[in-house]
RODO-2510 file (C-alpha; in nm, 4 decimals, decimal comma):
residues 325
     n   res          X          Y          Z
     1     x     2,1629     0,7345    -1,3754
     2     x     2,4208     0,5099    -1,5580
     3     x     2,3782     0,1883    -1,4446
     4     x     2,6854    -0,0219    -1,3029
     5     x     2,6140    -0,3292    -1,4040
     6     x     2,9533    -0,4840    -1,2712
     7     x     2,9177    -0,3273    -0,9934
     8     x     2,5864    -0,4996    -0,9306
     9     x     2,6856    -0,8464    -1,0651
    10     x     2,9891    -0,7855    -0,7482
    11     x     2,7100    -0,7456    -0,5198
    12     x     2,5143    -0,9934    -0,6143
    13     x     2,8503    -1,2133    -0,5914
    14     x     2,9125    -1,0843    -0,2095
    15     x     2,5685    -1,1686    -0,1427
    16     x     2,5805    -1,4906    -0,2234
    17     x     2,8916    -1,5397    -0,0480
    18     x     2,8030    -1,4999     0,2917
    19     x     2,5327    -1,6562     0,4934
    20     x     2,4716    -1,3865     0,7428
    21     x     2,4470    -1,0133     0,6361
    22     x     2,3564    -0,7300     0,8525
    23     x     2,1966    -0,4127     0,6824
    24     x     2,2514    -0,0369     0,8136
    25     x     2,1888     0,2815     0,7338
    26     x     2,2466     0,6528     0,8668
    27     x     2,1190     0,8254     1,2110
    28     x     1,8206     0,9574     1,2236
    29     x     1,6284     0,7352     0,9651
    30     x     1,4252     0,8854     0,6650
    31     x     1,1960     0,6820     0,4422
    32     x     1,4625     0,6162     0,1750
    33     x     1,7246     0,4621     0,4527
    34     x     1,4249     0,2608     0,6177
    35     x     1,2676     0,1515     0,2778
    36     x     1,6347     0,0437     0,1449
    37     x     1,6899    -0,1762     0,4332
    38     x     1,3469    -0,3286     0,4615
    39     x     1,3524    -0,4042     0,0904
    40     x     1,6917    -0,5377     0,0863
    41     x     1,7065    -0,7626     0,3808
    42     x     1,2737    -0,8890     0,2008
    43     x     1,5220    -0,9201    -0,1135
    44     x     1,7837    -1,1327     0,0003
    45     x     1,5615    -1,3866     0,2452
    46     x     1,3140    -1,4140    -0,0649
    47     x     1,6470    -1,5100    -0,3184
    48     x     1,8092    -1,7112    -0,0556
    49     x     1,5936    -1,8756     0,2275
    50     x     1,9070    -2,0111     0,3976
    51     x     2,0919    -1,6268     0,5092
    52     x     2,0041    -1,5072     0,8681
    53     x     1,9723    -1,0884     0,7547
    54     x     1,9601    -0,8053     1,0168
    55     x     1,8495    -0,4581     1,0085
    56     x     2,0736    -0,2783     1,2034
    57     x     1,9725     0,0710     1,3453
    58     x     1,7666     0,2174     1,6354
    59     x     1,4179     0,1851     1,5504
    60     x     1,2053     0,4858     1,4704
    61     x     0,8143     0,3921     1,5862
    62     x     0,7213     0,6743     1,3259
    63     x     0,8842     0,4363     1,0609
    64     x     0,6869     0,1289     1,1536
    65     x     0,4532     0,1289     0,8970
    66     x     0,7696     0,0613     0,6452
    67     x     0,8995    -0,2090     0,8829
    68     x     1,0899    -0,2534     1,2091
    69     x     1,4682    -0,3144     1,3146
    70     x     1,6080    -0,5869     1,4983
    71     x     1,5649    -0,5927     1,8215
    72     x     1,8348    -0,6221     2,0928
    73     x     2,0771    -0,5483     1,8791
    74     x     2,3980    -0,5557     2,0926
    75     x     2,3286    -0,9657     2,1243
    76     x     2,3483    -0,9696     1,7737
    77     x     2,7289    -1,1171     1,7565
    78     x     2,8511    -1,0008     1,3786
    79     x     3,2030    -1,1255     1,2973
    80     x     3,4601    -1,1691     1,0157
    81     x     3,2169    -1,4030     0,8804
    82     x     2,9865    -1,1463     0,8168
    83     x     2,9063    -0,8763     0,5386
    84     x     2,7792    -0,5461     0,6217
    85     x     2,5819    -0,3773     0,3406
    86     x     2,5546     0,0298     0,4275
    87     x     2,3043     0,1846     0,2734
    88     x     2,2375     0,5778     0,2188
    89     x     2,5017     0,6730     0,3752
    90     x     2,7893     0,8727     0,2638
    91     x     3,0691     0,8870     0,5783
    92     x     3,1025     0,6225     0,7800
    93     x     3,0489     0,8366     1,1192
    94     x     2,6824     0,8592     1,0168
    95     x     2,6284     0,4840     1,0411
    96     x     2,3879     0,3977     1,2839
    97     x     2,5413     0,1342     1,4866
    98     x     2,9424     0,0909     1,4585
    99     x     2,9225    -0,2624     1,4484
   100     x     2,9978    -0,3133     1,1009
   101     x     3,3231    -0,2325     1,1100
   102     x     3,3277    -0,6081     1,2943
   103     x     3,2230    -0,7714     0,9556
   104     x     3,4705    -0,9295     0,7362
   105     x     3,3469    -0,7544     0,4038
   106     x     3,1544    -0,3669     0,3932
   107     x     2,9462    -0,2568     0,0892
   108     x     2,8295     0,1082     0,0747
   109     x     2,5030     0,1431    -0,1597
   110     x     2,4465     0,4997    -0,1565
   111     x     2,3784     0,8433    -0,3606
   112     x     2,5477     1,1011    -0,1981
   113     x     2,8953     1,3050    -0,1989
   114     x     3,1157     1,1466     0,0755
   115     x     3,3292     1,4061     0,2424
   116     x     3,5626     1,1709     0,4017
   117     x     3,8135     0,8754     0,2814
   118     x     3,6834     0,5349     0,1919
   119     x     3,5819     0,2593     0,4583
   120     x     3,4320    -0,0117     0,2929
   121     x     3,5278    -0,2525     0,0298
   122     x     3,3044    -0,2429    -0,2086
   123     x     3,1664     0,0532    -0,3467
   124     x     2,8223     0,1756    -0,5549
   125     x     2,7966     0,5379    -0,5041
   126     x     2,6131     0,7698    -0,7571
   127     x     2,5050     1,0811    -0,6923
   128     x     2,2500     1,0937    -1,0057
   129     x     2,0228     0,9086    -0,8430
   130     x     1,7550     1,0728    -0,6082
   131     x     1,7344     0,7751    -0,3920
   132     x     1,9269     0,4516    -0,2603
   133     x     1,5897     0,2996    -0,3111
   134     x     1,5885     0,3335    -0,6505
   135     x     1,9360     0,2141    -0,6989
   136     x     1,8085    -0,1013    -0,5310
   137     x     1,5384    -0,1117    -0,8142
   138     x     1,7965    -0,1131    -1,0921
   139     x     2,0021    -0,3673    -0,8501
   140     x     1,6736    -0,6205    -0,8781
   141     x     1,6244    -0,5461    -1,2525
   142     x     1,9633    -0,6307    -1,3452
   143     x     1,9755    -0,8954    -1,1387
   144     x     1,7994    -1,1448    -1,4225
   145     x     1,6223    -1,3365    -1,2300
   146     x     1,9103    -1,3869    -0,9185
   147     x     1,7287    -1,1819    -0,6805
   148     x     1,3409    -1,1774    -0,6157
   149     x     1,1214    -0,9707    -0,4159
   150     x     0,7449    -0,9983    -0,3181
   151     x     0,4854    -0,7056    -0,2198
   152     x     0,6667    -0,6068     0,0905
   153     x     1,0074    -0,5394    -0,0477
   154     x     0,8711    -0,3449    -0,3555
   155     x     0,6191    -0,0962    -0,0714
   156     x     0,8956    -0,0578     0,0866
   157     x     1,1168     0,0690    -0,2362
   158     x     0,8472     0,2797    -0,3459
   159     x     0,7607     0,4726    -0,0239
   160     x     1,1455     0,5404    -0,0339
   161     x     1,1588     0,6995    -0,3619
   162     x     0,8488     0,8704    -0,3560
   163     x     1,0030     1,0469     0,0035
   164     x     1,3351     1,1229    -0,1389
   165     x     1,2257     1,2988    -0,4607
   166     x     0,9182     1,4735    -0,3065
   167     x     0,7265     1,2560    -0,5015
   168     x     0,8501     1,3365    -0,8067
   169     x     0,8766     1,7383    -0,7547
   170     x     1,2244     1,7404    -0,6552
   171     x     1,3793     1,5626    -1,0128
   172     x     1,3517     1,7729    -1,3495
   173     x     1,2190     1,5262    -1,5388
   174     x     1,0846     1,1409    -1,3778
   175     x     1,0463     0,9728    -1,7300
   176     x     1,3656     0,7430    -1,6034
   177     x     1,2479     0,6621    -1,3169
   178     x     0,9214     0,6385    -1,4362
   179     x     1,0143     0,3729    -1,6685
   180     x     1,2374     0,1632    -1,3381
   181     x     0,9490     0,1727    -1,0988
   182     x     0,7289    -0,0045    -1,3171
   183     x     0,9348    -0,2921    -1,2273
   184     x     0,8288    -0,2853    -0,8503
   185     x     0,4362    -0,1275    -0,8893
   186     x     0,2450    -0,3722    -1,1262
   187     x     0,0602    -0,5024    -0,8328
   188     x     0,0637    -0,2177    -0,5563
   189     x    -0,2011    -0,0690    -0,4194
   190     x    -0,0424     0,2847    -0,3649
   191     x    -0,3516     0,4417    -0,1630
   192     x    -0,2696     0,3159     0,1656
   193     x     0,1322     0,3623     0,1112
   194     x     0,0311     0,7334     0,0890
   195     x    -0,2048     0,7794     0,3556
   196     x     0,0341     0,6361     0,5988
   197     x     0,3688     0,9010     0,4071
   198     x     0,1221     1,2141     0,4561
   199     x    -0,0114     1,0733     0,8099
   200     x     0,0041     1,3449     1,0165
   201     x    -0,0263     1,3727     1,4426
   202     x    -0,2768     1,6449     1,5998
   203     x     0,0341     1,8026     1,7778
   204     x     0,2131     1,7975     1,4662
   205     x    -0,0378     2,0158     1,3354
   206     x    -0,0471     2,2641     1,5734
   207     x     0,2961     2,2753     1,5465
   208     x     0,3002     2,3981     1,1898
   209     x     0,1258     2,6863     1,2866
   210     x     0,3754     2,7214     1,5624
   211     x     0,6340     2,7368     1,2190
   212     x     0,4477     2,9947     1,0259
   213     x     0,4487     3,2240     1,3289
   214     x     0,7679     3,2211     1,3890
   215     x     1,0455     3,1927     1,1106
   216     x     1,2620     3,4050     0,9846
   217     x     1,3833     3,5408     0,6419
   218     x     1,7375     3,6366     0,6913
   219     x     1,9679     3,8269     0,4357
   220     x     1,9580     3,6667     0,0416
   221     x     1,6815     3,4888     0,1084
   222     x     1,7670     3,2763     0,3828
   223     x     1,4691     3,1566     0,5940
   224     x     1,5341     2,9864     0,9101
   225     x     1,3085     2,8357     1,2091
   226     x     1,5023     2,8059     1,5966
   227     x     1,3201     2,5426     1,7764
   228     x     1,4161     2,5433     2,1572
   229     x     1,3882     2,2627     2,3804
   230     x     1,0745     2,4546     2,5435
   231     x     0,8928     2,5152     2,2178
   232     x     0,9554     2,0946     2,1698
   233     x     0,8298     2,0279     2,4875
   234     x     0,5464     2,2744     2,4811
   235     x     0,3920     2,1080     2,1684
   236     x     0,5243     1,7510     2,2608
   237     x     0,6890     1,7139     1,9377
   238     x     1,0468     1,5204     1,9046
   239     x     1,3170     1,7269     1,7718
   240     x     1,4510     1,4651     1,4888
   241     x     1,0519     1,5360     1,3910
   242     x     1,0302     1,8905     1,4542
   243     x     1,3762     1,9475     1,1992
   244     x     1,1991     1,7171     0,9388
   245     x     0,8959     1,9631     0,9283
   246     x     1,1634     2,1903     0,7406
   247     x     0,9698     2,1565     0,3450
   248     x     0,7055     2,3351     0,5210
   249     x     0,8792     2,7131     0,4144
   250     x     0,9241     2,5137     0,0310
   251     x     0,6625     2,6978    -0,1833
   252     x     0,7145     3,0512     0,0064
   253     x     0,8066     3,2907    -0,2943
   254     x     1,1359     3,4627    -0,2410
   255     x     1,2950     3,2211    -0,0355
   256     x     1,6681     3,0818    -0,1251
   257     x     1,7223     2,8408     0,1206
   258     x     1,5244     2,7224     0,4422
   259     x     1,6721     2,6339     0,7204
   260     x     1,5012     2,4538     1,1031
   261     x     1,7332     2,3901     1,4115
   262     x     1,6049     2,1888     1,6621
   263     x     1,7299     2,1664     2,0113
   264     x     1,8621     1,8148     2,1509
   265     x     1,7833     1,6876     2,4698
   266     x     2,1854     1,7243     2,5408
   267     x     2,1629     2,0787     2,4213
   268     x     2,2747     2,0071     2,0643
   269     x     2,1094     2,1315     1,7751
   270     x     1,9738     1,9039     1,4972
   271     x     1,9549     2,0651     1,1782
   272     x     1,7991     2,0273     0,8307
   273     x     1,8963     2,2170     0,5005
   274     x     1,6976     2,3161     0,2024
   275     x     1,7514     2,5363    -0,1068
   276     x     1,6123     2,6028    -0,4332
   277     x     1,9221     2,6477    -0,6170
   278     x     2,2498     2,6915    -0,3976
   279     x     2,4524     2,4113    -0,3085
   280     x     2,4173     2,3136     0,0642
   281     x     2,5794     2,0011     0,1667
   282     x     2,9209     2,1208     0,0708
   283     x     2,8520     2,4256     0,3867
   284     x     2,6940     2,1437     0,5880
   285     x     3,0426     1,8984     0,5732
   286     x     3,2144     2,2014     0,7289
   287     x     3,0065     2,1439     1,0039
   288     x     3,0062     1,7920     1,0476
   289     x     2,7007     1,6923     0,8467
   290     x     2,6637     1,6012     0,4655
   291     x     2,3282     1,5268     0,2394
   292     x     2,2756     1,6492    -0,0775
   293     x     2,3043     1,9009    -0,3240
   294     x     1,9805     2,1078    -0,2266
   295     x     1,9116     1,8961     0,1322
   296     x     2,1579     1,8706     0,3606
   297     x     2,1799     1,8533     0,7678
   298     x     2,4525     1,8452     1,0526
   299     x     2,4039     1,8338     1,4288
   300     x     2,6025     2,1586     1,5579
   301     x     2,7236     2,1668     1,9158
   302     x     2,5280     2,5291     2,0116
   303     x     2,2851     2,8033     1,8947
   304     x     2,6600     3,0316     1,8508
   305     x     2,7428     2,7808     1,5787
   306     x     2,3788     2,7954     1,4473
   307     x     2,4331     3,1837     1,3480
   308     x     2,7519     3,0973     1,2002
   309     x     2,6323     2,8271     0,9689
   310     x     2,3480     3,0807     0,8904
   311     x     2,6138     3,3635     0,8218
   312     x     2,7608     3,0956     0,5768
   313     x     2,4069     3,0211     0,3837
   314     x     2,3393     3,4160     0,3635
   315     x     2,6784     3,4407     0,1935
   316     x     2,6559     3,1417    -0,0692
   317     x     2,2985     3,2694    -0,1036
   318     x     2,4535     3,6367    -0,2034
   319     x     2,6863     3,4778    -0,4584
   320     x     2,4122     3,2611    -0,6058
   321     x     2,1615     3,5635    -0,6278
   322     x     2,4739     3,7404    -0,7713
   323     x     2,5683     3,4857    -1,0659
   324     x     2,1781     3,4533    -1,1699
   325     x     2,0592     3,7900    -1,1944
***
């Protein structure tokens, strides 16, 4: 985690700039997209009272304890006049709402491996860092002073980080961030930001059991969960929800990679990607998706193309099993 400082003092610049800026981030929210925007757009109207800021997005009611998105978004009117700041997102067909390709400048903010060409014009991507809301920490810090933030930005930042690196298990060692966060926690009261990140519904419990039941452990060490649209219904869970409920194989000894496909109301298949060790947003690009290194997710078009994808993660599983005897 190098930080850009140009970079940052460019952003900074742009932010200054323009009076109105609208925030977005990927489909199908996670705490680190939510936190970013909520943090940035507390950020920005704290450093500069004057700026009209939008979070752009559909809202996600299981995200409301972070904050909320604008509402009626399509009378929002965003024009050349305007600068779109993406964050946490890697290719620009994951953007949740298309309406920042109306804005007259784009900045991307964001720590994963695009698969596709450029679309904005200013760029801070880097893929060291296990969250976009802790690139947003180093983007206050070096700020000196230009940007401020009060209790609601930094909650936001920290639920974000602590989501995105499984609070803390998911980095080899935290003593960097460690050493950033301080910045945003001197006067937090984490308790309550927990209870609401582990909160967890009565169907969504019976559901779990519902998981244990039924998964499989493929070939290598794959493990993967189908989740028809009857299961969904029958336990009243959503399916964006349902595929999120994926870390639940984690700690299962001999598993590779762990895998949960969800069925769409439209008769997709939402998907989320896990491994201990093979890479698996490089297999999920193929398929339309992206993430990162050892999470990853696509939204695949039937179940034919699930058992492909899995046919793919038994084989990079076999070579990884293969190369670390």
């Amino acid at each position: 985690m190098k930080v850009n400082k140009s970079v940052i003092q460019e952003i900074i610049n742009k932010i200054e700039e323009y009076d109105t800026i609208a925030l977005f981030r990927h489909v199908y929210p996670d705490q680190d997209s939510y936190g970013s925007q909520v943090a940035l757009k507390n950020m920005i109207e704290k450093s500069f009272p004057g700026k009209t800021v939008y979070l752009m997005g559909k809202h996600d009611e299981d995200l409301s304890y972070i904050g909320k998105m604008d509402e009626h978004q399509e009378e929002i009117i965003l024009d050349e006049k305007c600068l779109a700041i993406i964050l946490d997102v890697g290719d620009s067909y994951r953007v949740d709402n298309q309406d920042y390709k109306k804005c007259g400048y784009v900045i991307k903010i964001d720590h994963h491996r695009p698969f596709e060409e450029r679309f904005e014009d200013l760029s801070w991507v880097d893929i060291e860092y296990p969250a976009t809301s802790l690139m947003l920490v180093d983007l206050l810090i070096e700020s000196e002073g230009r940007l401020q933030m009060d209790k609601v930005g930094r909650e936001a930042l920290y639920i974000g980080i602590i989501a995105d690196t499984g609070r803390f298990a998911f980095v080899s060692n935290p003593t960097q961030i460690f050493e950033k966060i301080v910045h945003i926690t001197y006067d937090l009261d984490t308790k309550p930001l927990y209870a609401a990140y582990h909160k967890r519904k009565l169907n969504g419990v019976q559901f779990t059991g519902y998981i244990y039941n039924n998964f499989e452990i493929r070939k290598n060490g794959v493990a993967i969960l189908k989740i028809p649209r009857e299961v969904l219904e029958k336990y009243n869970m959503n399916y964006m929800v349902a595929a999120r409920m994926v870390n639940t194989l984690q700690d299962i000894d001999g598993i590779v990679n762990w895998h949960f496909f969800a069925e769409t109301p439209s008769g997709q298949i939402m998907s989320e990607f896990r491994s201990n060790g093979p890479c698996v947003n490089e297999i999920a690009a193929q398929y339309g998706g992206g993430g990162h290194f050892l999470a990853g997710g696509a939204t695949l078009d039937s179940w034919d193309t699930v058992e492909a994808i899995i046919a793919d993660f038994e084989e990079n599983c076999g070579k990884f099993k293969a190369e670390n005897k």
